[in-house]
C-alpha positions, 0 to 999 in steps of 0.5 A: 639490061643496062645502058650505062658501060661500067667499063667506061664509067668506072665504079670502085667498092665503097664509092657513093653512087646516086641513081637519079629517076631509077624506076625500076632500078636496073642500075642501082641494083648492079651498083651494088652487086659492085659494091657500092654505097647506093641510093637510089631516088625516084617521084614515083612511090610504088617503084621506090617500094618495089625497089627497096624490097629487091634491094633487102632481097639481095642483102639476104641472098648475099648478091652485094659484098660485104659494106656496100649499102643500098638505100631507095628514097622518093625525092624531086630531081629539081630538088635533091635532099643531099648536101653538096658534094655528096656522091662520087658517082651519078646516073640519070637513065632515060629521065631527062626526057621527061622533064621539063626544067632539065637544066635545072636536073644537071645544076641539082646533079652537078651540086651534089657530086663531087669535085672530080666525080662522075656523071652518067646520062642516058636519053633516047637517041634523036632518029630512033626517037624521031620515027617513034615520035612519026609512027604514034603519038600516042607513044610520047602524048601521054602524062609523064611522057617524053617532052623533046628529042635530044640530038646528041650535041645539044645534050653535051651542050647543056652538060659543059653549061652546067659545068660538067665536062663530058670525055666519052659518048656512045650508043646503046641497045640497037636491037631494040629500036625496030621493036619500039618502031613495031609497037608504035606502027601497031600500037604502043598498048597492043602486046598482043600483036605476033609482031611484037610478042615474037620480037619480045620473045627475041629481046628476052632471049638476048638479055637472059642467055646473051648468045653470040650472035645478038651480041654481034648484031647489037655492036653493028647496030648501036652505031646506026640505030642504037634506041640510047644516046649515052655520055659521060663527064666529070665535075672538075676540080678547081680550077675549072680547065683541070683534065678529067681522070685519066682511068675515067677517060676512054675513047668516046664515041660521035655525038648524034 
């Protein structure tokens, strides 16, 4: 399941990809079947290790082309152990919620990227968060949980102060906004609930078999309740007012 449109975040074989906070590592893992030279980075120790084992799993069934790498290493967001300029692409996927000093998670992101790269960053979406966050506090109460709710400008807003220069907007995964609202009304841990193990059922069948009629009502949805906001940018070449690349500037879409 992404969140990240690669139609609107173009990825070239070779280019040097960071996924920032990967978790279980769903967009490293599609960065490299495009061919890309991954690295992959979270705090968290036993994803990191889950992920490096998928990442030799699909070396060995031949998933990624020929010369793309992927490597997966624990680090700290604040404090990344790359030089300036390091990679022509990062994302950040639903992490920035989590933490604190997120200002200084886009200076760390902004330092390593390259002059005219790319920059992905996904969070949840302001209403869809807010009804969470007013059906259950036991959703974001939790260690490590979510500690604010971005509205879709104040996020863009960060972004330009730190220097990014963001060219497109969009919304993600509405289907899966009422069965977090079902979770939270019933319990975040209650899996057992019929409510939630049907809905479930409904989500695994859409992500593995994709049929038309969930695709359908996914692009009604993303608009209104789409459960991410996502926005994209560039790191500008000097001098800061030079536009952002034209391959990488489709039409975006509105801040919420």
């Amino acid at each position: 399941m992404l969140t990240v449109d690669f139609s609107r975040f173009p990825l070239a074989p070779g280019d040097r990809v960071l996924d920032l906070g990967c978790g279980a590592g769903r967009h490293a893992f599609e960065c490299y079947r495009r061919g890309a030279n991954v690295v992959a980075l979270d705090r968290n120790g036993e994803e990191i290790r889950e992920v490096a084992k998928w990442f030799a799993a699909m070396a060995e069934a031949g998933e990624a082309p020929a010369g793309a790498t992927a490597t997966a290493i624990e680090g700290d967001a604040l404090a990344l152990p790359f030089p300036d300029n390091s990679f022509d692409r990062v994302i950040i996927s639903e992490v920035m919620e989590h933490i604190p000093d997120d200002t200084g998670v886009l200076a760390e992101m902004f330092r390593v990227l390259r002059p005219g790269g790319l920059i992905a960053v996904t969070v949840p979406r302001w209403l869809p968060e807010k009804i969470c966050w007013m059906l259950s506090d036991e959703y974001h109460e939790v260690e490590g949980g979510h500690i604010r709710i971005y509205r879709g400008d104040e996020l863009l807003g960060k972004m330009r102060r730190a220097g990014l220069r963001p060219y497109g907007t969009h919304h993600a995964h509405g289907l899966h906004s009422p069965y977090w609202w079902i979770k939270c009304a019933v319990g975040v841990d209650n899996d057992k609930a019929l409510p939630v193990k049907a809905y479930h059922k409904l989500l695994v069948w859409d992500i593995m078999k994709r049929p038309l009629a969930t695709r359908v009502a996914e692009q009604v949805l993303n608009p209104l309740i789409g459960k991410s906001f996502v926005a994209y940018a560039t790191k500008p070449h000097l001098p800061a007012n030079t536009a952002a690349p034209a391959a990488a500037a489709p039409a975006g879409g509105a801040a919420e």
